[in-house]
C-alpha positions as CSV (number, residue, x, y, z in Angstrom):
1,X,-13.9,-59.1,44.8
2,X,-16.6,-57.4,42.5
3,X,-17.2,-53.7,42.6
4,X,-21.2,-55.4,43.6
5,X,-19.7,-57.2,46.5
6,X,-17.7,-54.6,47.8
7,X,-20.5,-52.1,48.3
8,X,-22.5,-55.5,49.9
9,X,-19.9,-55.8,52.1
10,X,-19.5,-52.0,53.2
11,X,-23.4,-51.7,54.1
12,X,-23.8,-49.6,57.6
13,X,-25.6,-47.4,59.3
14,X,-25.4,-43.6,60.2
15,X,-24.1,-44.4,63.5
16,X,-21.2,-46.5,62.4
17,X,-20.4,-44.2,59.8
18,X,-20.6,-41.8,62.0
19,X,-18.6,-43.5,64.6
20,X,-15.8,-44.8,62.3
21,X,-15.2,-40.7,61.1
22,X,-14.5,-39.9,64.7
23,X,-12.0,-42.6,65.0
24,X,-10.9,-41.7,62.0
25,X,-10.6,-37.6,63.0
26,X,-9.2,-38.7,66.6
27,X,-6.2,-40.7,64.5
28,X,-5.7,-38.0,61.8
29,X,-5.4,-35.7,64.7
30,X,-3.1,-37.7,67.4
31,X,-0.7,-37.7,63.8
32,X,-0.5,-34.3,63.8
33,X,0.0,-33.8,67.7
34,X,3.0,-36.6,66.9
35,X,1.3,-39.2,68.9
36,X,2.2,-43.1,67.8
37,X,-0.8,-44.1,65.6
38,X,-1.7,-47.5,64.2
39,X,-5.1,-47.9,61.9
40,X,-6.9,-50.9,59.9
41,X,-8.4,-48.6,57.0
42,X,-10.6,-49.6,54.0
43,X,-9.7,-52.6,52.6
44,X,-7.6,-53.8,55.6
45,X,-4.6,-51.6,54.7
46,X,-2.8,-50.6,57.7
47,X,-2.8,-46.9,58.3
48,X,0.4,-45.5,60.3
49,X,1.8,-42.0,61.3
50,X,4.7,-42.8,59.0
51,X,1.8,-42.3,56.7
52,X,0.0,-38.8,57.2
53,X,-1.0,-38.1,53.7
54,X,-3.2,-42.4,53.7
55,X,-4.6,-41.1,57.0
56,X,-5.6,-37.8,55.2
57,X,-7.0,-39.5,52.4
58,X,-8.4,-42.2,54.8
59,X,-10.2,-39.1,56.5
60,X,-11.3,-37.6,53.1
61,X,-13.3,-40.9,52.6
62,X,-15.0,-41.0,55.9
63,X,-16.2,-37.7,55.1
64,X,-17.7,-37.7,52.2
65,X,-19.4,-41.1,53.2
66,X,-20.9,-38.9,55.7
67,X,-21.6,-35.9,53.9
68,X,-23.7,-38.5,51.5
69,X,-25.4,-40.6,54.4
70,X,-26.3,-37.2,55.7
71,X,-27.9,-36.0,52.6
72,X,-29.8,-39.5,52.4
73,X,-33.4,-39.3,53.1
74,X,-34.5,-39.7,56.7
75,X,-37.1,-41.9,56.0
76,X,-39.8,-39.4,56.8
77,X,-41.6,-38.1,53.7
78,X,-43.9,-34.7,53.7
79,X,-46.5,-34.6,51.6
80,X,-48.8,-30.8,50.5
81,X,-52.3,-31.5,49.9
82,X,-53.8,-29.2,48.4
């Protein structure tokens, strides 16, 4: 698939971002509490806690997609007339 595609394809909105990095968090978590943990990450791969350091990096991700969605405009423009 073209790099063009991909980022078609991965198109959501704050909330799902949002709500796939608390998933992700919750998993990344339950791994290091030693709970059984079982994942579809990006691209399909399949995330388990034989695999701490993908969910780490799987987390990493999330984050910085929402570190950048968050720095995104809001949609809400001020404007100074003088």
């Amino acid at each position: 698939m073209a790099r063009d595609q991909r980022r078609k394809c991965m198109v959501m909105t704050k909330a799902e971002i949002f709500d796939t990095l608390q998933r992700v968090r919750q998993a990344y978590t339950d791994t290091l509490d030693g709970k059984a943990v079982s994942f579809t990450g990006v691209n399909g791969r399949a995330i388990t806690n034989h695999d701490p350091a993908a969910l780490r990096a799987e987390l990493q991700y999330w984050e910085r997609r929402w570190s950048l969605a968050e720095r995104s405009g809001s949609g809400v423009k001020l404007a100074r007339f003088s």
